[in-house]
C-alpha positions as a Markdown table, in Angstrom:
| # | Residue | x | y | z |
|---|---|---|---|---|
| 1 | Unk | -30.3 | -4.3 | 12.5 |
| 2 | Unk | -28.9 | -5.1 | 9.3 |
| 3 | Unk | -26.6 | -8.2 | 8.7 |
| 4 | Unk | -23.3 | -6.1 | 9.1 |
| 5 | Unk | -24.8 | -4.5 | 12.2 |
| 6 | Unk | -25.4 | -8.1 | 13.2 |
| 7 | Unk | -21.6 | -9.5 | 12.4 |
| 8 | Unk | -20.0 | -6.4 | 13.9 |
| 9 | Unk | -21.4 | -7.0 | 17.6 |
| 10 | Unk | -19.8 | -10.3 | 17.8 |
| 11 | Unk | -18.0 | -10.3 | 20.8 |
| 12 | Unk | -14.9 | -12.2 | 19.2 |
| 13 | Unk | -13.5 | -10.2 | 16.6 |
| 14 | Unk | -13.0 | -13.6 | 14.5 |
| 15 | Unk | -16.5 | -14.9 | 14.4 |
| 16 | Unk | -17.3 | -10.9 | 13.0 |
| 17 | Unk | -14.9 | -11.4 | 10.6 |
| 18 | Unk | -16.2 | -14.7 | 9.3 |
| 19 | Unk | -19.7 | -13.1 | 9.1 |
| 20 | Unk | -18.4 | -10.6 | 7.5 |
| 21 | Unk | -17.1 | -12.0 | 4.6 |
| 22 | Unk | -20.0 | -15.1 | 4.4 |
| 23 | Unk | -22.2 | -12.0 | 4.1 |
| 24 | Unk | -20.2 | -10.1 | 1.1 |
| 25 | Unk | -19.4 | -13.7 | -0.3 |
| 26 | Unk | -23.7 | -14.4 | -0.4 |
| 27 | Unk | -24.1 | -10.9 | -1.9 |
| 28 | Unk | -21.6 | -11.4 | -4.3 |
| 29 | Unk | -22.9 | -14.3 | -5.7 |
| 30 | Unk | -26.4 | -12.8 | -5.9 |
| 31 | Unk | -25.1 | -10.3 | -7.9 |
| 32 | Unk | -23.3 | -12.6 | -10.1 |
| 33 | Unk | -19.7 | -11.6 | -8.9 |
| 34 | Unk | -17.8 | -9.7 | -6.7 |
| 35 | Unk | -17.0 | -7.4 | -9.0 |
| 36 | Unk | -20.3 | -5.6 | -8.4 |
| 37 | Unk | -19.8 | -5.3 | -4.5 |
| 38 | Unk | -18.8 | -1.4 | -3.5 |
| 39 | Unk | -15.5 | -0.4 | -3.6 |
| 40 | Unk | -14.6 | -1.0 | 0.3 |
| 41 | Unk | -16.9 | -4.4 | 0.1 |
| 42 | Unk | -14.5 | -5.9 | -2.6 |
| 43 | Unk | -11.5 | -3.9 | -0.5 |
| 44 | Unk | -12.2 | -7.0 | 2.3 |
| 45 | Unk | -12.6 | -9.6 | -0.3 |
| 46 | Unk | -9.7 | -9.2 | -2.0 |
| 47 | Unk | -8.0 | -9.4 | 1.8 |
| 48 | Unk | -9.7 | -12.5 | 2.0 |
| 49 | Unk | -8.7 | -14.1 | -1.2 |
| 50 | Unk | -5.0 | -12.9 | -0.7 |
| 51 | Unk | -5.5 | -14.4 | 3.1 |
| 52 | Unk | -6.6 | -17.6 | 2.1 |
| 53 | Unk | -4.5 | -18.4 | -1.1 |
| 54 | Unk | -1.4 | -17.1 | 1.8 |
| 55 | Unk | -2.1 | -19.5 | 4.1 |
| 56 | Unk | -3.1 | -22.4 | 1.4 |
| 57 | Unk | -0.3 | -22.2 | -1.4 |
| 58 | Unk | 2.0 | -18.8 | -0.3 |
| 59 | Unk | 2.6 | -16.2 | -2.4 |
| 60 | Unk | 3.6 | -18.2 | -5.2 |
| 61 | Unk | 0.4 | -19.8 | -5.2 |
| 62 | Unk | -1.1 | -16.8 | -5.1 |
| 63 | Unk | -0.1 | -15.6 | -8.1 |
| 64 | Unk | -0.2 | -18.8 | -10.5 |
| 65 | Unk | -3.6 | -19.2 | -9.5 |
| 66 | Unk | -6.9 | -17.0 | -10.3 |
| 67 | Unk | -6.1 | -15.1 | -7.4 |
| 68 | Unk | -3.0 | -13.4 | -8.7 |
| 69 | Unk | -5.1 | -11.2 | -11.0 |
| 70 | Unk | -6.1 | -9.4 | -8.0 |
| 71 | Unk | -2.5 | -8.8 | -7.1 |
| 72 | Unk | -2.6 | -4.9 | -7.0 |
| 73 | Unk | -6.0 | -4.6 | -5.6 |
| 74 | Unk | -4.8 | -6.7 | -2.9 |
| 75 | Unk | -1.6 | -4.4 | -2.4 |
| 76 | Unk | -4.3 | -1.2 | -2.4 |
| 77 | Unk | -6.7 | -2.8 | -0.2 |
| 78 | Unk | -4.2 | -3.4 | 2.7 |
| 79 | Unk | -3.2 | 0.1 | 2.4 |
| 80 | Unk | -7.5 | 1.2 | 2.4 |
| 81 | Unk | -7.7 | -0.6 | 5.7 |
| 82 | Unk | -4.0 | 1.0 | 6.8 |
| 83 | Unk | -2.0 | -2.6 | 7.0 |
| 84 | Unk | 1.2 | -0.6 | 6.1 |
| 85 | Unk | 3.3 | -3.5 | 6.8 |
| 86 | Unk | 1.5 | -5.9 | 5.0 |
| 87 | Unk | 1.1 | -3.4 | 2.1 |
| 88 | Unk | 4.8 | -3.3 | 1.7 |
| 89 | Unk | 5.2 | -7.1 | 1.9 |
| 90 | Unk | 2.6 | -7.1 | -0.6 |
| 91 | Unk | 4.4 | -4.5 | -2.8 |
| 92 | Unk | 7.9 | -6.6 | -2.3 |
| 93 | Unk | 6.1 | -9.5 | -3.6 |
| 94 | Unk | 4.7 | -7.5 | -6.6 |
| 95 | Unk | 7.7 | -6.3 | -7.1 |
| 96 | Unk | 9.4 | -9.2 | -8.2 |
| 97 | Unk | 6.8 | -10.2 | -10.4 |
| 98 | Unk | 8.8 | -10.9 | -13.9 |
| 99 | Unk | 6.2 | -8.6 | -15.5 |
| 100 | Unk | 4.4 | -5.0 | -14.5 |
| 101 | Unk | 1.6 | -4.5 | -14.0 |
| 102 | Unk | 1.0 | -8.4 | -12.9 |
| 103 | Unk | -0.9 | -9.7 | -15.4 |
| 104 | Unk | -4.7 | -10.4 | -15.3 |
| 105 | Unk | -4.6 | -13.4 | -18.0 |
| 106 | Unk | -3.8 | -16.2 | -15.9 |
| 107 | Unk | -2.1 | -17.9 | -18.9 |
| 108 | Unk | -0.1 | -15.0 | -18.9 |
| 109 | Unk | 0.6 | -14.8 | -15.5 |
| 110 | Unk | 2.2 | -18.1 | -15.4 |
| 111 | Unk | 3.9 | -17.6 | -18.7 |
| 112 | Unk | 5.7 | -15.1 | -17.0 |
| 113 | Unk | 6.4 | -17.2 | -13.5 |
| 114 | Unk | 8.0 | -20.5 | -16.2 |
| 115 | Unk | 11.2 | -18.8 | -15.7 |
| 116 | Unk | 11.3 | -17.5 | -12.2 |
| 117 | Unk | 14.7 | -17.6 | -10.6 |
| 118 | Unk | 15.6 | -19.7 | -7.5 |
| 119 | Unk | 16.2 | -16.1 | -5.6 |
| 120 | Unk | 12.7 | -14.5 | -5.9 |
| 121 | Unk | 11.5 | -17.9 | -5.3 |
| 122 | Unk | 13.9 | -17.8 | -1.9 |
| 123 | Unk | 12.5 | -13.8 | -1.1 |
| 124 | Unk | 9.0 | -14.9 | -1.7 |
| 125 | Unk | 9.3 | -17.4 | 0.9 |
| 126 | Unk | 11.2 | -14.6 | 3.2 |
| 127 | Unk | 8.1 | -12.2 | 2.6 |
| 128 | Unk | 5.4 | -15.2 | 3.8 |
| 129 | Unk | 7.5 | -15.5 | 7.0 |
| 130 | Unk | 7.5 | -11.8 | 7.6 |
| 131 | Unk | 3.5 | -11.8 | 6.8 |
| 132 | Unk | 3.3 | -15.1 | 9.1 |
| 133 | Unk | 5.3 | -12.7 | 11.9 |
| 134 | Unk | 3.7 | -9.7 | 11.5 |
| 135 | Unk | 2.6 | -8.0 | 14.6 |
| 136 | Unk | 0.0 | -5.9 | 12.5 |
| 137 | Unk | -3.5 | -6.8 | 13.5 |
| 138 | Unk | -5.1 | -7.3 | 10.1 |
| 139 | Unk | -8.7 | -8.5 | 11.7 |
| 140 | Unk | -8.8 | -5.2 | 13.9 |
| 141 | Unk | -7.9 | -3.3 | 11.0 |
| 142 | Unk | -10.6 | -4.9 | 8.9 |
| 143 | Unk | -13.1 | -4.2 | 11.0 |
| 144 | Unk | -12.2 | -0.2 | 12.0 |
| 145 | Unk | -12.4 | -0.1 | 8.4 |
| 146 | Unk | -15.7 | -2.1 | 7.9 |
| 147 | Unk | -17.6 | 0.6 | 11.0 |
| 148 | Unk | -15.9 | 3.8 | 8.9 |
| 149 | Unk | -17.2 | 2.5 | 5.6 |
| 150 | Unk | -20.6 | 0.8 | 7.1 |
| 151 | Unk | -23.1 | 2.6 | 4.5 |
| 152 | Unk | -20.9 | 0.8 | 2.0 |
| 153 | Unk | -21.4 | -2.0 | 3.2 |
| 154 | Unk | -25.2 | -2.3 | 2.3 |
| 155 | Unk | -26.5 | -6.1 | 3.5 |
């Protein structure tokens, strides 16, 4: 039984998820980044980075800190695991980024956010209560995703 086998008979679907991404998070670090995980592996860790920076500092946090570089992966990871709500919060939020593509330089990226107006400050905060409402099972979705894409998730 491999480690993923191992996380994905959890009987609560949370405890599975935190396996899950203590295992990619190990492997990651052995490989010296995340970067080098498979496509669907980073797929979950950018859902977890997004996740966490959400419920730590919101969406603006999110993107004045490292983790906005991963902005559009984020946006194409919750449509890989078929969150099409979240994906189109996500978008909305990208959206109203002062500058396409979001920008990878974090300098950069909070160049651009100096000037942000009091409105998309005000519809950010809209689109992390919609997130927070959301009926979409992200965890459930996660994991369908994680048993389809198993062999790439080689731990």
């Amino acid at each position: 039984m491999t480690e993923i086998d191992y996380a994905l008979s959890q009987n609560n679907t949370t405890d599975s998820i935190e396996l899950i991404g203590t295992i990619l998070w190990n492997k990651a670090e052995s490989l010296s980044g995340f970067e080098n995980l498979s496509l669907q592996e980073r797929q979950f860790i950018y859902i977890d980075i997004f996740e966490s920076e959400l419920n730590d500092n919101g969406i603006y946090g999110f993107f004045v800190n490292a983790s906005g570089q991963y902005a559009h992966e984020v946006l194409k990871a919750f449509e890989a695991i078929g969150a099409t709500e979240n994906a189109s919060i996500v978008d909305k939020a990208i959206r109203l980024f002062p500058e396409l593509p979001v920008p990878k330089d974090i300098f950069n990226r909070r160049a651009c956010m100096q000037n942000l107006k009091e409105s998309t400050l005000n519809i950010w905060l809209e689109l992390e209560a919609k997130l927070a409402s959301s009926l979409e099972d992200i965890v459930s979705l996660i994991l369908t995703y994680v048993k389809k894409h198993k062999s790439n998730f080689n731990y």
